[in-house]
Each structure stands twice: as structure tokens, then as C-alpha cells.
MIDOSE-1310 file (N, C-alpha, C; in nm, 2 decimals, decimal comma, always signed):
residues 266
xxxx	+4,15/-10,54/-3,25/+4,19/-10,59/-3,38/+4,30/-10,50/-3,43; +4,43/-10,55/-3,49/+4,49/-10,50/-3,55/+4,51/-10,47/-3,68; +4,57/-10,42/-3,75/+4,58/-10,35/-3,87/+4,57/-10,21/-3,92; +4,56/-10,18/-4,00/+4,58/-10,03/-4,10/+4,49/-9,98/-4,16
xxxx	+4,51/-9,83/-4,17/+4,43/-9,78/-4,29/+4,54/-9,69/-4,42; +4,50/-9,71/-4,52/+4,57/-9,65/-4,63/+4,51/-9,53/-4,73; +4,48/-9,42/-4,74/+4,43/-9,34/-4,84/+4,50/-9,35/-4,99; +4,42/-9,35/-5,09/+4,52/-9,43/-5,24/+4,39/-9,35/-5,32
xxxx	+4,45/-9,34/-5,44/+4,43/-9,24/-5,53/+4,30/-9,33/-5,60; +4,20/-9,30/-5,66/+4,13/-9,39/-5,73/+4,14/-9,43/-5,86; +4,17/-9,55/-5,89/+4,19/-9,61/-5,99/+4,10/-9,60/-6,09; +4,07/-9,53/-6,21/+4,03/-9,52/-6,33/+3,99/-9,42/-6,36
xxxx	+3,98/-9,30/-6,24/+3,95/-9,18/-6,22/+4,06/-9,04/-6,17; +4,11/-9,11/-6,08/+4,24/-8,97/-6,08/+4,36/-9,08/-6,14; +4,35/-9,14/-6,21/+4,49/-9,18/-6,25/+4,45/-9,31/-6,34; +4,58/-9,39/-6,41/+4,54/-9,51/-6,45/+4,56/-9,66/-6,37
xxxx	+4,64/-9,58/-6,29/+4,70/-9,67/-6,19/+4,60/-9,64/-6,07; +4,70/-9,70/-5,92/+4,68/-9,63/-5,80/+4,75/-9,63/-5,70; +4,80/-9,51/-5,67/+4,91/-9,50/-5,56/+4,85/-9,47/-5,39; +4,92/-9,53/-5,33/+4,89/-9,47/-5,17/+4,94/-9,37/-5,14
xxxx	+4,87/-9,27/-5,06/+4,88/-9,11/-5,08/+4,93/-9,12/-4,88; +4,87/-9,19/-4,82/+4,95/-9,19/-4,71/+4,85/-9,36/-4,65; +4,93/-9,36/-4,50/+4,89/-9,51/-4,42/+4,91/-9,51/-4,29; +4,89/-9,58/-4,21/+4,87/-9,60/-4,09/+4,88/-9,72/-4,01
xxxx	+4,96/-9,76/-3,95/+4,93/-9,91/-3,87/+4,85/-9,89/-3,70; +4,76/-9,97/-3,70/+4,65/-9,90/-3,55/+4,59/-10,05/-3,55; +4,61/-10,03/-3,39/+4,54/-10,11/-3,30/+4,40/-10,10/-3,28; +4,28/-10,20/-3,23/+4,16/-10,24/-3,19/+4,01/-10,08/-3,28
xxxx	+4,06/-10,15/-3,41/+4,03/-10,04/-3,48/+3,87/-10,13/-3,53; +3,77/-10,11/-3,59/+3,69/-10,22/-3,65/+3,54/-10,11/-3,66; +3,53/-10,19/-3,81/+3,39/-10,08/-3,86/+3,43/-9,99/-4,00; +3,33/-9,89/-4,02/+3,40/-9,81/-4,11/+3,49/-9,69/-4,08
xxxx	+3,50/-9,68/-4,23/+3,61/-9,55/-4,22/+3,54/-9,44/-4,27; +3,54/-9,29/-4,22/+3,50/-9,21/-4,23/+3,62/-9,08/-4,25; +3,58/-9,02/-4,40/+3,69/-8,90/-4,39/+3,64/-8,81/-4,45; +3,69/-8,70/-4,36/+3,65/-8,54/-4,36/+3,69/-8,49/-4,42
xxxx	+3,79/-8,44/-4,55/+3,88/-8,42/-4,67/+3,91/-8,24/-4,62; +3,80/-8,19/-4,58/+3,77/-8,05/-4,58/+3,88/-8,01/-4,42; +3,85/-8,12/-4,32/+3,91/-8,11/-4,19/+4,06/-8,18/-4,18; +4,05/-8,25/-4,29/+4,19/-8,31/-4,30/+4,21/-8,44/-4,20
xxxx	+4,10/-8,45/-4,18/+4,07/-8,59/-4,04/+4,01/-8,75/-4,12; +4,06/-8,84/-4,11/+4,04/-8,99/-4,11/+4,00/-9,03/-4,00; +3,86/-9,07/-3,94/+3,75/-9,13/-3,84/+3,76/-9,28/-3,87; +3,82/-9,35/-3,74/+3,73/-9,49/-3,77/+3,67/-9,54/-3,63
xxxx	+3,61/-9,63/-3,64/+3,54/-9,68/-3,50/+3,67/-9,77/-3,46; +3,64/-9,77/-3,32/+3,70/-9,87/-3,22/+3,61/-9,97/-3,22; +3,74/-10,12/-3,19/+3,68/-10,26/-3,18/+3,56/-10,29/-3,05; +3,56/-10,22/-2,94/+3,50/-10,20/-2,83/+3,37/-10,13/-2,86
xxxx	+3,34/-10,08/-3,01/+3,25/-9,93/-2,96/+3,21/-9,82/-2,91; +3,32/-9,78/-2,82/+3,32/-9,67/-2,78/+3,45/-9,59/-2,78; +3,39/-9,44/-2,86/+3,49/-9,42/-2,89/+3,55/-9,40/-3,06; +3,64/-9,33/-3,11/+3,68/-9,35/-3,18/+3,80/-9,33/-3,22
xxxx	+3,89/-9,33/-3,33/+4,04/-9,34/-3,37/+4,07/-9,21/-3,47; +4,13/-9,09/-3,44/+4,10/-8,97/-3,53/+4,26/-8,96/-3,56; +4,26/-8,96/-3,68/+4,39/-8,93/-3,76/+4,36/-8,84/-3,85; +4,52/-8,74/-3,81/+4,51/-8,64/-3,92/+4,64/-8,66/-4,04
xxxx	+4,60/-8,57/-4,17/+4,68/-8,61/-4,29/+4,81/-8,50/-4,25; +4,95/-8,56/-4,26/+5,05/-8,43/-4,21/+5,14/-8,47/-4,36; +5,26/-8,39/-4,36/+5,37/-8,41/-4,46/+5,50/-8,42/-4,37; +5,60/-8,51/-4,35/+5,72/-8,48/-4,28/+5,79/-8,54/-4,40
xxxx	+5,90/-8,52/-4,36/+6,03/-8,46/-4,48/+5,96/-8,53/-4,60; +5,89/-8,45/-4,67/+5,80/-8,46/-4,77/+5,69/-8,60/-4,85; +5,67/-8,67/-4,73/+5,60/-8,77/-4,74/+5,48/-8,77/-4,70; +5,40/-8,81/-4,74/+5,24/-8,78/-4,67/+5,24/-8,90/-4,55
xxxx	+5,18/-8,87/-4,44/+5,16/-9,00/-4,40/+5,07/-8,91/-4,29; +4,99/-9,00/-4,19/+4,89/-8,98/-4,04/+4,93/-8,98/-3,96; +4,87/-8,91/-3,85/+4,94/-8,92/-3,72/+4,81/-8,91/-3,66; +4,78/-8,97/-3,53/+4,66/-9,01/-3,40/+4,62/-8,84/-3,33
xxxx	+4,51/-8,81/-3,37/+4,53/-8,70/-3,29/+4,45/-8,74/-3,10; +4,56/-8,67/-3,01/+4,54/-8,69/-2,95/+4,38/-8,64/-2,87; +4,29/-8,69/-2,80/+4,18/-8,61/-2,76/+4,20/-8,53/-2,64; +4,15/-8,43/-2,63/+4,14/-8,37/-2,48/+4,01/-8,31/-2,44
xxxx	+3,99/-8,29/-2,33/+3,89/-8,27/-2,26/+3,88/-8,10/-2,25; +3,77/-8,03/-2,35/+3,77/-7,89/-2,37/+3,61/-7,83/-2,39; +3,63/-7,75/-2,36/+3,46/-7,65/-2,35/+3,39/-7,65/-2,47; +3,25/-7,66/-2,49/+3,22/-7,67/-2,66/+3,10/-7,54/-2,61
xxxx	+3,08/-7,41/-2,68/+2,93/-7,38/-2,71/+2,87/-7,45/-2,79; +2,71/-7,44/-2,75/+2,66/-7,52/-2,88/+2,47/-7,51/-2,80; +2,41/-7,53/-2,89/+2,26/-7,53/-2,91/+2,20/-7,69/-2,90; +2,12/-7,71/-2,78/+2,11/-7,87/-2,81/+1,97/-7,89/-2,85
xxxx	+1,89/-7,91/-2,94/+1,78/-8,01/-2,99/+1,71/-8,08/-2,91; +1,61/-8,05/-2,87/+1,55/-8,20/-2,76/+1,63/-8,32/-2,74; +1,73/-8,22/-2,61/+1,82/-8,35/-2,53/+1,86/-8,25/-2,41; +1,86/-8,30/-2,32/+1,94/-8,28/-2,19/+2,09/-8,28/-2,15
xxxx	+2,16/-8,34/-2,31/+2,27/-8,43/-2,25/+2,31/-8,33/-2,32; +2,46/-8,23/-2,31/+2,51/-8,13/-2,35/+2,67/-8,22/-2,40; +2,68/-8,25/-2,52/+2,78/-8,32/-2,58/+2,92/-8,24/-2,59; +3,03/-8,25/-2,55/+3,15/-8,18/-2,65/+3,19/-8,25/-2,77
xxxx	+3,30/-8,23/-2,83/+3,36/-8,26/-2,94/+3,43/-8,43/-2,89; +3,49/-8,37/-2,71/+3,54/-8,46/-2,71/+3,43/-8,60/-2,66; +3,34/-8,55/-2,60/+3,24/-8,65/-2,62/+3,21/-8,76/-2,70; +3,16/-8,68/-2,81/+3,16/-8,75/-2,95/+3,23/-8,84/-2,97
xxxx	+3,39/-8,83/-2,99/+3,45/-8,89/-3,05/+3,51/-8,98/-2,95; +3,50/-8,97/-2,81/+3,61/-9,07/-2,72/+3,49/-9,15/-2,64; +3,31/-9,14/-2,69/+3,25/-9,21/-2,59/+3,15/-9,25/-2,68; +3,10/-9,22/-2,76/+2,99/-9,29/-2,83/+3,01/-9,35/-2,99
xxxx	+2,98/-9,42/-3,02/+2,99/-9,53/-3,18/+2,94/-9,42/-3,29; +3,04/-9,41/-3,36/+3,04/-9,32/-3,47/+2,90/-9,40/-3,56; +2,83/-9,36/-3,62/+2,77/-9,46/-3,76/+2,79/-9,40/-3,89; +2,78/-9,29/-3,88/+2,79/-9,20/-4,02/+2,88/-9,06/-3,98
xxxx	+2,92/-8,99/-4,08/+2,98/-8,90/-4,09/+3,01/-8,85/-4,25; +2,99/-8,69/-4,26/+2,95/-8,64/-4,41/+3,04/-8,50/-4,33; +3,05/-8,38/-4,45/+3,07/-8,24/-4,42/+3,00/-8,16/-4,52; +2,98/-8,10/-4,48/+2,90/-8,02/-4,56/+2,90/-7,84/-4,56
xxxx	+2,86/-7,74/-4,64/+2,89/-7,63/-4,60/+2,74/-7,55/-4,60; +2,67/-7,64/-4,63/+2,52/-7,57/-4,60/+2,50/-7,41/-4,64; +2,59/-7,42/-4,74/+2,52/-7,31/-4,87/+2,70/-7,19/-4,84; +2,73/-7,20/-4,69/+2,82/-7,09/-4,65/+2,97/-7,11/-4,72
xxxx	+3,06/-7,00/-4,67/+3,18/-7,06/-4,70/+3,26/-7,15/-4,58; +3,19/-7,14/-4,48/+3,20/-7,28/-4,36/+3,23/-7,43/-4,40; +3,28/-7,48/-4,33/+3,22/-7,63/-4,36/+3,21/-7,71/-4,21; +3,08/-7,76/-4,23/+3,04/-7,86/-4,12/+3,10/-7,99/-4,12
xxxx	+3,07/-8,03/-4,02/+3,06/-8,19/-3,97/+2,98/-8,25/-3,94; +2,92/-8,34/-4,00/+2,80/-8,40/-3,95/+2,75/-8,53/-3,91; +2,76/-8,60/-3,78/+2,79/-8,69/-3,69/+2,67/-8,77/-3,68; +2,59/-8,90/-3,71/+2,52/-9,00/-3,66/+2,57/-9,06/-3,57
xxxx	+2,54/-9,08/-3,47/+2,59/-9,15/-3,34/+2,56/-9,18/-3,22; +2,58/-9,32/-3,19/+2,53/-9,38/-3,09/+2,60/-9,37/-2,95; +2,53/-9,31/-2,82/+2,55/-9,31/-2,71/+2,49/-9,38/-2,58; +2,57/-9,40/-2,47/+2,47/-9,50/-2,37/+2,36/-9,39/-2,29
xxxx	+2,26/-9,47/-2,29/+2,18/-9,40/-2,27/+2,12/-9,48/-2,17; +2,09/-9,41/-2,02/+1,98/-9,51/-1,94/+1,85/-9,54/-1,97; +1,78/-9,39/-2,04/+1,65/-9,43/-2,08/+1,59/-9,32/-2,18; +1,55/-9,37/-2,30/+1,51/-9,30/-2,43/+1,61/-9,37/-2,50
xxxx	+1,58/-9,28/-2,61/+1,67/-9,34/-2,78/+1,82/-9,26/-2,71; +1,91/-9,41/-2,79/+2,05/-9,35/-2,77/+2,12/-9,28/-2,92; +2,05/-9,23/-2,97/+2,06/-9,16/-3,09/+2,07/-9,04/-3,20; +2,18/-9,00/-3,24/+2,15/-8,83/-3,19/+2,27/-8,79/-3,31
xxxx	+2,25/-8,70/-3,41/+2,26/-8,59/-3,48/+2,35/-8,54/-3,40; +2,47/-8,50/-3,42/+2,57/-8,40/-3,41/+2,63/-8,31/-3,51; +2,64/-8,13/-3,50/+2,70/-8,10/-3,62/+2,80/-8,05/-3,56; +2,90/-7,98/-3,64/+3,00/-7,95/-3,59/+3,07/-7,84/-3,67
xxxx	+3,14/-7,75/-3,63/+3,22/-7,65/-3,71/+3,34/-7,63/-3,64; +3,44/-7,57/-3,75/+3,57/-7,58/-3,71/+3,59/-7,49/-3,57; +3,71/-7,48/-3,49/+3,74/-7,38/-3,35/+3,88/-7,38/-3,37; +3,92/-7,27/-3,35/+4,02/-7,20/-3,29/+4,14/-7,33/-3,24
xxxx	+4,26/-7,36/-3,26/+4,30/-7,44/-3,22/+4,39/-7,45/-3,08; +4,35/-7,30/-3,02/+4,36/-7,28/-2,92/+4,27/-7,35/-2,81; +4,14/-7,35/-2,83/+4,03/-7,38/-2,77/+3,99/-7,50/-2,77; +4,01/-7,58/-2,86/+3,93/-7,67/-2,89/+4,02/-7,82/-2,89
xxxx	+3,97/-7,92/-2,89/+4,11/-8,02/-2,89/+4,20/-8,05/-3,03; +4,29/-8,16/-3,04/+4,37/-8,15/-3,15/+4,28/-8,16/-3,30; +4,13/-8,17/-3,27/+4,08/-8,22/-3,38/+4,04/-8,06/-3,43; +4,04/-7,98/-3,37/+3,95/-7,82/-3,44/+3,86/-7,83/-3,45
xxxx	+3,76/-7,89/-3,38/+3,62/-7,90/-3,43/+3,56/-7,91/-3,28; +3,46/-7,80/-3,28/+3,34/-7,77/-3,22/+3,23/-7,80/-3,20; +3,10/-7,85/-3,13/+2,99/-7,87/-3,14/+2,93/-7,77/-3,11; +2,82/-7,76/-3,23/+2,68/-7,62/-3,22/+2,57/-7,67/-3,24
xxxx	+2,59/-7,81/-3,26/+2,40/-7,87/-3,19/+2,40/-7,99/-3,28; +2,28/-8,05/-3,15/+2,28/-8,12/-3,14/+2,12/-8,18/-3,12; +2,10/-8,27/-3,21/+1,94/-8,38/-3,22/+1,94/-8,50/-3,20; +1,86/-8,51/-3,05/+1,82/-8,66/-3,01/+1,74/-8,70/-3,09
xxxx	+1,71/-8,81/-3,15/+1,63/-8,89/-3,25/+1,55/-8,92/-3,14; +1,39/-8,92/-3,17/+1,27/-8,97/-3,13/+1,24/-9,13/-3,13; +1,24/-9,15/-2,99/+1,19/-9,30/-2,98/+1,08/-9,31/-3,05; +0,99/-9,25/-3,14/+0,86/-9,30/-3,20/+0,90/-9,19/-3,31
xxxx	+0,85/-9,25/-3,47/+0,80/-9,14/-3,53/+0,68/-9,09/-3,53; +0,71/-8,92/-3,54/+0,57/-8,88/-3,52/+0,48/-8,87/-3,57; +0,48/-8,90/-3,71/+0,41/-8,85/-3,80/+0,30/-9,05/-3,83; +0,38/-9,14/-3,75/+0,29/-9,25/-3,78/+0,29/-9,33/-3,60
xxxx	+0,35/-9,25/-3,49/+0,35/-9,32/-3,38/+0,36/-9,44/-3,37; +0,53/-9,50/-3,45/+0,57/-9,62/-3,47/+0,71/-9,58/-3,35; +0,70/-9,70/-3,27/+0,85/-9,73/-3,21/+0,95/-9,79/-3,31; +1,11/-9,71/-3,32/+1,17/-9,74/-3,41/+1,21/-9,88/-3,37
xxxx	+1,26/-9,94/-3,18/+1,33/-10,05/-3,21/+1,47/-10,00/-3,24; +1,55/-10,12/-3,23/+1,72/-10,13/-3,26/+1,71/-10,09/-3,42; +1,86/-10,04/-3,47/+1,88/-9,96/-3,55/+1,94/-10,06/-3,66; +1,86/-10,10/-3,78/+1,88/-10,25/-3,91/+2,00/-10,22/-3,94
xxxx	+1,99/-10,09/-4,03/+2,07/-10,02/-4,13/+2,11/-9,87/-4,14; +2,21/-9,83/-4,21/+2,16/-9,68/-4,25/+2,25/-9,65/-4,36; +2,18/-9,54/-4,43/+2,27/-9,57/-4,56/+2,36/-9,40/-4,58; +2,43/-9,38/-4,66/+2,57/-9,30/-4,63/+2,47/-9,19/-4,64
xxxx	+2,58/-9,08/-4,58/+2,54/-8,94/-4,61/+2,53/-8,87/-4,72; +2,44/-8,79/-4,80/+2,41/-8,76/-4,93/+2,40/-8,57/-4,86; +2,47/-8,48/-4,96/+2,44/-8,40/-4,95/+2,40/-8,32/-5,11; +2,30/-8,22/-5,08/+2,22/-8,19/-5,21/+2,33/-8,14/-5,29
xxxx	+2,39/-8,17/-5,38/+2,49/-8,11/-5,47/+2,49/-8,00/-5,54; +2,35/-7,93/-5,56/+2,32/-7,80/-5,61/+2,31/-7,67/-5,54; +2,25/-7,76/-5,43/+2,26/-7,59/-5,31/+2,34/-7,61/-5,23; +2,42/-7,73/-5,18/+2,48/-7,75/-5,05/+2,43/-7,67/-4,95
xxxx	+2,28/-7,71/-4,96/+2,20/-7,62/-4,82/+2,18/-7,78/-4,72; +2,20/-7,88/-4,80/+2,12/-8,00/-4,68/+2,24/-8,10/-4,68; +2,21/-8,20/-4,60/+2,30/-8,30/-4,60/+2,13/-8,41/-4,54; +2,13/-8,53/-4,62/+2,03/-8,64/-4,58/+2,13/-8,80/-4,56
xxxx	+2,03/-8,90/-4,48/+2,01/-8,99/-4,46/+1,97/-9,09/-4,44; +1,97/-9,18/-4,41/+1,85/-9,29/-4,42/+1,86/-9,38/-4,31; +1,76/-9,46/-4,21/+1,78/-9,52/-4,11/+1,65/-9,67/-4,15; +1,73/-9,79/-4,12/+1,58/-9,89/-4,13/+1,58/-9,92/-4,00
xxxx	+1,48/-9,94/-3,91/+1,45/-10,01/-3,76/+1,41/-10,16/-3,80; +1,40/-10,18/-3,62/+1,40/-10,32/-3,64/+1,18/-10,31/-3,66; +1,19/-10,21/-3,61/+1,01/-10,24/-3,65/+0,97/-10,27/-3,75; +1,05/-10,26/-3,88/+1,02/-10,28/-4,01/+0,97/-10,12/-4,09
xxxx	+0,98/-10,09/-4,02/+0,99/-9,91/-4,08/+1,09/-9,85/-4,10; +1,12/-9,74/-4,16/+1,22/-9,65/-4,16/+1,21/-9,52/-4,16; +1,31/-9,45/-4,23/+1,31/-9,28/-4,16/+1,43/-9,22/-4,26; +1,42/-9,10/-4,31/+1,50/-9,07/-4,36/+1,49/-8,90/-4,31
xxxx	+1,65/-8,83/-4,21/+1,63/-8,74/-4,18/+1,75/-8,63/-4,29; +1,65/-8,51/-4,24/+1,74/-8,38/-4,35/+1,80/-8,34/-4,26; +1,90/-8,28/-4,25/+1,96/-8,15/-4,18/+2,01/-8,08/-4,27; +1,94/-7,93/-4,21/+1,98/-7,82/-4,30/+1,93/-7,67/-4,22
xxxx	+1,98/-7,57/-4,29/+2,02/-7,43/-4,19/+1,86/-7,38/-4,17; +1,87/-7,36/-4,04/+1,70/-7,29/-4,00/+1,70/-7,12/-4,00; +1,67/-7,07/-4,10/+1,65/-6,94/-4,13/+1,53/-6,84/-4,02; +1,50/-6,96/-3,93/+1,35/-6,86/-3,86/+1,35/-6,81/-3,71
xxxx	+1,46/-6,95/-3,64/+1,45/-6,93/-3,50/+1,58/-6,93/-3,47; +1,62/-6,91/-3,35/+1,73/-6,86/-3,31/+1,85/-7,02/-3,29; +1,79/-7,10/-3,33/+1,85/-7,26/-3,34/+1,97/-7,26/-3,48; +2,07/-7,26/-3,48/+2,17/-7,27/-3,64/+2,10/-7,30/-3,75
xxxx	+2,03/-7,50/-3,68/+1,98/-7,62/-3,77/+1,85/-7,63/-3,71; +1,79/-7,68/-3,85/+1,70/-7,82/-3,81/+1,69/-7,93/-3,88; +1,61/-8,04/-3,81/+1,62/-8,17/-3,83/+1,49/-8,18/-3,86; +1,47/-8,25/-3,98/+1,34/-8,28/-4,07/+1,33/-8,47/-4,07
xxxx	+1,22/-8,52/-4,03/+1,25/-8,65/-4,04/+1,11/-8,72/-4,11; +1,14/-8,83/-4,24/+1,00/-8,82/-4,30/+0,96/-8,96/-4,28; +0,90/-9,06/-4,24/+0,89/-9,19/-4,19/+0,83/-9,24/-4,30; +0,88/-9,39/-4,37/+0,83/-9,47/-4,44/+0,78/-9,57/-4,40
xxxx	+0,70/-9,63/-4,42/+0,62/-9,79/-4,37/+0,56/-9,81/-4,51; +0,51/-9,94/-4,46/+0,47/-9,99/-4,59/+0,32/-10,01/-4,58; +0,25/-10,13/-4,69/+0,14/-10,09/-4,71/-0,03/-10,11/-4,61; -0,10/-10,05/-4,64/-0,23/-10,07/-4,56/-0,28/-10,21/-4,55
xxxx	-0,29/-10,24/-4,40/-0,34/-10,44/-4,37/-0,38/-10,50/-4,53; -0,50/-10,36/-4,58/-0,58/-10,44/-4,65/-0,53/-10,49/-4,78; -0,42/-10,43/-4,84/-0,29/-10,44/-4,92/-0,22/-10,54/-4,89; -0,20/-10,55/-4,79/-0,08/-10,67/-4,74/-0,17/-10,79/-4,77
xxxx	-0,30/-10,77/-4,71/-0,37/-10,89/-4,70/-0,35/-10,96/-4,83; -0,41/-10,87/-4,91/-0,41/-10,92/-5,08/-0,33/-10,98/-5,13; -0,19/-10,91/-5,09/-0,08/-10,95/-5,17/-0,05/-11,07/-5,10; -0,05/-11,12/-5,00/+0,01/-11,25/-4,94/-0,08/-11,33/-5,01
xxxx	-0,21/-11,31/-5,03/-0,34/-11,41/-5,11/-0,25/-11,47/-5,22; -0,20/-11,32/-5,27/-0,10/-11,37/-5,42/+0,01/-11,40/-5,46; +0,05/-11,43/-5,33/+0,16/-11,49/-5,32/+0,27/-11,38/-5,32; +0,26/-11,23/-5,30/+0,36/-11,16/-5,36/+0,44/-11,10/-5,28
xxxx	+0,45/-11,08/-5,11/+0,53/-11,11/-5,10/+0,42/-11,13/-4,90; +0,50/-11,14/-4,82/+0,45/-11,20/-4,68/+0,47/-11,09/-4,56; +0,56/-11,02/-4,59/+0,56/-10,88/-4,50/+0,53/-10,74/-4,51; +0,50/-10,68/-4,45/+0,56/-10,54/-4,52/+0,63/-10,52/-4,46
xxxx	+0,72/-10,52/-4,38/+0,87/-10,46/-4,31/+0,96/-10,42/-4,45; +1,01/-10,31/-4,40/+1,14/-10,27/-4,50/+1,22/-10,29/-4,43; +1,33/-10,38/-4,51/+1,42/-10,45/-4,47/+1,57/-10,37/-4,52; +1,58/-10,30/-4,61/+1,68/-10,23/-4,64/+1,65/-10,09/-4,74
xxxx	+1,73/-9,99/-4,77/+1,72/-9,91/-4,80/+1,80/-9,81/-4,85; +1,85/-9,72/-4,96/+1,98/-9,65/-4,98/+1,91/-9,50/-5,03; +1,99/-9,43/-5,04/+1,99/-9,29/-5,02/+2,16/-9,25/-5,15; +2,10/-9,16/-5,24/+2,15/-9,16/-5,36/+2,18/-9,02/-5,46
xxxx	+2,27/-9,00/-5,50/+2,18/-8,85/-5,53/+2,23/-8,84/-5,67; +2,09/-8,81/-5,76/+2,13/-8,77/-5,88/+2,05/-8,65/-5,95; +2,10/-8,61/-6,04/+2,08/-8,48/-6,12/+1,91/-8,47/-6,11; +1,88/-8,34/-6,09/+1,70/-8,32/-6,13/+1,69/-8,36/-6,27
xxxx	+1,75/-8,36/-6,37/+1,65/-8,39/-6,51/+1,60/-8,51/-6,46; +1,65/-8,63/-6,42/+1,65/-8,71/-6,46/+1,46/-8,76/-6,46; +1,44/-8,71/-6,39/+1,28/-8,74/-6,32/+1,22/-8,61/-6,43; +1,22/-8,57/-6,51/+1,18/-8,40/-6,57/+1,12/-8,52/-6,62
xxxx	+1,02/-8,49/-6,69/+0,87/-8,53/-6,82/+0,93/-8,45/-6,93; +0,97/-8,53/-7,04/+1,02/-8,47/-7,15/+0,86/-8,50/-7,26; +0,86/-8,38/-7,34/+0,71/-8,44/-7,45/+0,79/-8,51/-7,51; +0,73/-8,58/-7,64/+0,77/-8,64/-7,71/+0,69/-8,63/-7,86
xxxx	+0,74/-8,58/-7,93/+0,71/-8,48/-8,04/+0,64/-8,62/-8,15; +0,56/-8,58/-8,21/+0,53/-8,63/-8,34/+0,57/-8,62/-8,46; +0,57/-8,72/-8,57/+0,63/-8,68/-8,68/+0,60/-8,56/-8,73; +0,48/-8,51/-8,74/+0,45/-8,41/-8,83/+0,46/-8,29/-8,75
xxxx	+0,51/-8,28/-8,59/+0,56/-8,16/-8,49/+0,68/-8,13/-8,56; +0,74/-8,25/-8,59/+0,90/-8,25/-8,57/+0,94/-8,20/-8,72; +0,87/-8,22/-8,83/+0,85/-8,15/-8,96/+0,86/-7,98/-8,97; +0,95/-7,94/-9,04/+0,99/-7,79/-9,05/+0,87/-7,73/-9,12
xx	+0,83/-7,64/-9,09/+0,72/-7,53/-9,15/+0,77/-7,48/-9,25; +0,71/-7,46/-9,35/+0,73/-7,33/-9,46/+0,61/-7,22/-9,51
């Protein structure tokens, strides 16, 4: 598939208007767009799936515009998570289906990368957590970015020994805005269950990260039973699901004073 992508100022918030800040014309491109602001990188999926399209933001004779960075084939250290499969940078990006992508600095003055994504797999889940930190741009390919670990997702959750099944939905990356220690997400299966996993810095064992995954389903037979009796609804499968992040008051328990509290003493 042909066509472009454009970066533009947002309208009602950095300006009154909205200008395009730079653009791109690209071939067999399809899916979303993903961008790293911190790395200076624009991600999109390829029309095929495999694979993806990495553009960086440059200035020539004082215009902003993108250019394709090219991939190459280079050495990654890195820590892998229950997997076998030892990923590079260039892995990631030139052989498996992007789904999500966030950055985060997980409390440091670093900033990560942080990769959902789909790979072929002969046998198990093809699905796997990637994080990533900047390299040397000697070492690493035109993108600077490194892989230091990496989490296969569990064909079952554990905590309810449900097979997830093909992958419904997932909703964007959220990272905690007060500590920038986590970055979360959200996943629905075709089981009718879902899953929402954390990543964040593991202070205990010799691993960077860990991966926290908390499984949702819905309610007990004898619940369901009832509610179909009453018409209220016919499944429990969760069918969709979003991931959001707002301020702690909002959930705080405020009292609520009485007139004669709220009356001054004398």
C-alpha cells in the first residue's frame, strides 16, 4: 500500500491552527504509527507483517523532514525472560509485527523502548515484551537502540490456567506519570479473557526488568447463570478493554462535612 505519514502540531493545544512539522511518502506501509519523540524515530508496520518502516526526524537546509533508516545486521547484549530465542534490535524491527510501542525512563535519566510484538513461532505463544536502550552508534544499527530483555508471554495465564488463544485487542501503552518507574498494557484473547501486563525495574535479581501480568475473566458459572435468567447479558467473555491513566485524587474518599461541622467556633 502506498502513501505517507506526516507529523503536525496539535490543533487546540500547541497552536490555534496546525502546521506539518515534517512528512514522508512510503511504500507497503499499513497499521499504526508508532513514535519515540525521545529517540527521534517514527515506527510503522509493513503491509506484509513482517517487519517494519523506521524513520528518523533530520533538518536539511533548514526544513524538517524523515529519512528511512536503513537496518543492519549487529550484535545486541541483553537478558532474555523465559525464551530461548535471543532477539537483536535488528530482529525486532525487520522480522516480527510491531503491536505497541511506548518509552519510558523507568525512574532514570535513560530512556527505554518498549516493544509488544509478534513473531513466527513453530511452537508456543508468538508473543514477547521487548525493551530496549539507546547504543553507541558505532555498534548498533542506524536506529541506536539496543536490546536488554526480553519476555515471552505465557501461552496460559497463571494465576487462572486459561489459554489465551489469538490476540482480540490491546490497548496503548500507559506509563505511571508520577514515578515513571512502570510502563502498562492491556491484551483481550480470543478466550474471552484478558491480561494486563506491567513492566518495570527489578531491584532484587540480577535481571534489569520484570514482567508482572494480572489476568481478568469474568464472572462465576453461578453468576452468569443468573444473569442470562435476567436477561442481562449472555456471555462472560470480555470483549474489549482500555488502559488510561489519571491522577490518584480522583479515586481519594473525600468526607463530606455537615452543616454545623462547617460552622465556625467561637
Amino acid at each position: 500500500a502506498s502513501g505517507g505519514v506526516a507529523v503536525l502540531t496539535t490543533p487546540g493545544r500547541d497552536n490555534v491552527g496546525s502546521s506539518i512539522l515534517g512528512e514522508s511518502d512510503l511504500c507497503n506501509m499499513e497499521g499504526a504509527v508508532f513514535g519515540l519523540p525521545q529517540s527521534n524515530l517514527v515506527i510503522l508496520g509493513k503491509a506484509d507483517g513482517a517487519g517494519a518502516i523506521v524513520l528518523r526526524g533530520v533538518v536539511k537546509e533548514g526544513a524538517e523532514e524523515f529519512e528511512e533508516v536503513e537496518l543492519e545486521v549487529k550484535s545486541d547484549d541483553m537478558d532474555v525472560d523465559n525464551s530461548d530465542c535471543l532477539l537483536r534490535s535488528f530482529d525486532v524491527l525487520s522480522k516480527t509485527k510491531l503491536l505497541a510501542a511506548s518509552e519510558v525512563s523507568f525512574g532514570s535519566e535513560s530512556v527505554f523502548s518498549v516493544f509488544f510484538v509478534e513473531s513466527p513461532s513453530p511452537s508456543g505463544t508468538p508473543y514477547s515484551i521487548v525493551v530496549m536502550s539507546g547504543a553507541d552508534s558505532n555498534l548498533e544499527s542506524g536506529i541506536n537502540l539496543q536490546v536488554v530483555f526480553v519476555h515471552r508471554i505465557s501461552e496460559v495465564s497463571g494465576s487462572v490456567s486459561v489459554q489465551h488463544g489469538e490476540l482480540v485487542s490491546i490497548t496503548p501503552m500507559v506509563a505511571d506519570e508520577k514515578t515513571k518507574s512502570c510502563v502498562s498494557f492491556g491484551c483481550v484473547w480470543s478466550s474471552g479473557h484478558a491480561c494486563v501486563y506491567c513492566i518495570s525495574v527489578n531491584q532484587e535479581t540480577s535481571k534489569p526488568f520484570e514482567v508482572s501480568e494480572w489476568t481478568l475473566v469474568g464472572d462465576t458459572p453461578e453468576k452468569i447463570a443468573k444473569a442470562r435468567e435476567e436477561g442481562f447479558y449472555g456471555s462472560d467473555n470480555i470483549v474489549a478493554m482500555d488502559l488510561f491513566s489519571l491522577p490518584h485524587h480522583v479515586f481519594e474518599a473525600q468526607s463530606l462535612l455537615s452543616s454545623d461541622e462547617r460552622m465556625p467556633q467561637t
